[in-house]
C-alpha positions in Angstrom: -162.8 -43.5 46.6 -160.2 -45.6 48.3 -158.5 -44.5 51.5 -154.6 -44.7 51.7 -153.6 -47.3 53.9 -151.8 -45.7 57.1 -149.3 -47.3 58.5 -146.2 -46.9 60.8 -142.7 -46.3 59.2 -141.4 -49.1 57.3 -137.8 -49.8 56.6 -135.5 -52.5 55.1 -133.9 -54.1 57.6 -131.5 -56.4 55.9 -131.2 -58.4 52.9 -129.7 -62.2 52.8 -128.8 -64.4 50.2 -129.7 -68.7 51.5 -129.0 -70.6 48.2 -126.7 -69.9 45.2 -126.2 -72.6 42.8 -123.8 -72.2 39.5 -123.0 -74.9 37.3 -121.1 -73.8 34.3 -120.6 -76.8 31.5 -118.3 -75.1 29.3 -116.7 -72.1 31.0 -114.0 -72.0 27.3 -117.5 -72.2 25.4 -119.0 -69.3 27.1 -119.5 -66.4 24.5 -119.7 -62.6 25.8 -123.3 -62.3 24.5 -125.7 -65.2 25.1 -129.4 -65.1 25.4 -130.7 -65.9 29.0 -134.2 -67.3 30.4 -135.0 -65.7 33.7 -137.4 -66.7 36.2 -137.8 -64.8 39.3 -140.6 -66.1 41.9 -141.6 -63.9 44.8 -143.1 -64.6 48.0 -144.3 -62.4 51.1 -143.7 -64.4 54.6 -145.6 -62.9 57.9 -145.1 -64.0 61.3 -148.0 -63.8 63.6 -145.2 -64.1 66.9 -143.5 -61.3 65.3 -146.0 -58.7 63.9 -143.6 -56.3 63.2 -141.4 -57.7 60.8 -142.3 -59.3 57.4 -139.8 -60.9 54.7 -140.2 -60.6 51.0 -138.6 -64.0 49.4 -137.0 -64.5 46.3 -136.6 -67.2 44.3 -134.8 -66.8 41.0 -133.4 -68.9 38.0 -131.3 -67.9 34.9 -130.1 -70.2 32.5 -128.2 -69.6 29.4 -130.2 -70.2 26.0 -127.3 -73.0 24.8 -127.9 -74.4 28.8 -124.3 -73.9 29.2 -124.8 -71.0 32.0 -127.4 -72.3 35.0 -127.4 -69.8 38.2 -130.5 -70.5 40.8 -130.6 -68.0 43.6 -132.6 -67.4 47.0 -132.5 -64.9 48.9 -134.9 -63.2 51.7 -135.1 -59.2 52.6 -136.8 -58.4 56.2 -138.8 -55.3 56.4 -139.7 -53.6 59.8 -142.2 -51.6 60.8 -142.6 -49.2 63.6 -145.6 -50.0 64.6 -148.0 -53.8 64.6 -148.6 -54.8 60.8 -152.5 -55.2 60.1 -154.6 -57.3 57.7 -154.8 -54.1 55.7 -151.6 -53.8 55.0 -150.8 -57.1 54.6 -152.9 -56.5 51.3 -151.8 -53.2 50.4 -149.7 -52.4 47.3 -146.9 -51.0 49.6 -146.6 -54.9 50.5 -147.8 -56.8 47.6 -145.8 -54.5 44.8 -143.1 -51.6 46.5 -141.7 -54.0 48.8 -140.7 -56.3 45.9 -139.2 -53.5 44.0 -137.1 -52.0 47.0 -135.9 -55.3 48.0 -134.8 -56.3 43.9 -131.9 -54.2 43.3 -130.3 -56.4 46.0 -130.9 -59.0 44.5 -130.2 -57.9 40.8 -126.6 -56.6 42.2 -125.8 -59.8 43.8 -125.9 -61.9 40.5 -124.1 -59.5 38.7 -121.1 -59.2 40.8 -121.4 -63.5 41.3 -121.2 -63.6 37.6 -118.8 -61.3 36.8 -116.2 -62.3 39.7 -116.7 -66.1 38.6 -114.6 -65.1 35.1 -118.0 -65.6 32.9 -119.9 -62.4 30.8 -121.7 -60.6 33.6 -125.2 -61.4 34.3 -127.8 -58.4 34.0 -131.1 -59.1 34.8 -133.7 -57.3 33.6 -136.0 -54.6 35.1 -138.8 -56.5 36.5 -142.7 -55.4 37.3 -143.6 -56.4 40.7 -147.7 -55.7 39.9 -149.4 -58.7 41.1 -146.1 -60.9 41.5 -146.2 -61.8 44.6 -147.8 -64.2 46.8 -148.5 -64.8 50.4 -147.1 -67.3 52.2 
């Protein structure tokens, strides 16, 4: 039987978007309902100087079906942790999966209100499932 992994209290400490990118072709040709490709690429950065702290990154990329609508986003959340972060739970699913999923909504909420004050159909993106998503860099 597998033990829990203990560690220290972890919180989100703050959530930062680096990179938005919006080109709309057609902004009179954009329709209220349009079918959208989204990507969304995850990353997990440590810091051996800071072994506290570790930063979930997001990379993510929706485009409108007719190509009309392209929005490519990064953005980085930094968790903290009480206590020293160990190999352990570097690999654990509170990492790797939960982390992901806290730091999403953020996200999610950030392209929505980008869309939706830049005058085009709001941009809504999906529930996503963090399981095995992410990748260490």
């Amino acid at each position: 039987m597998d033990n829990p992994v203990q560690q220290s209290a972890i919180r989100l400490v703050d959530f930062l978007v680096t990179s938005v990118v919006m080109d709309v072709e057609n902004p009179f040709a954009v329709v209220k309902e349009q079918s959208m490709d989204v990507n969304v690429g995850v990353s997990i950065g440590f810091n051996d100087d800071d072994p506290a702290h570790y930063t979930i990154n997001f990379e993510v990329s929706v485009s409108a079906r007719n190509n009309n609508i392209k929005i490519s986003v990064k953005s980085v959340a930094l968790f903290e942790a009480s206590s020293p972060i160990d190999e352990e739970f570097r690999q654990s699913a509170f990492v790797q999966t939960n982390s992901p999923a806290i730091a999403f909504p953020f996200l999610r909420s950030f392209i929505n209100t980008l869309t939706a004050n830049a005058g085009i159909p709001p941009v809504v993106l999906p529930a996503f499932n963090f399981s095995g998503k992410a990748g260490k860099q």
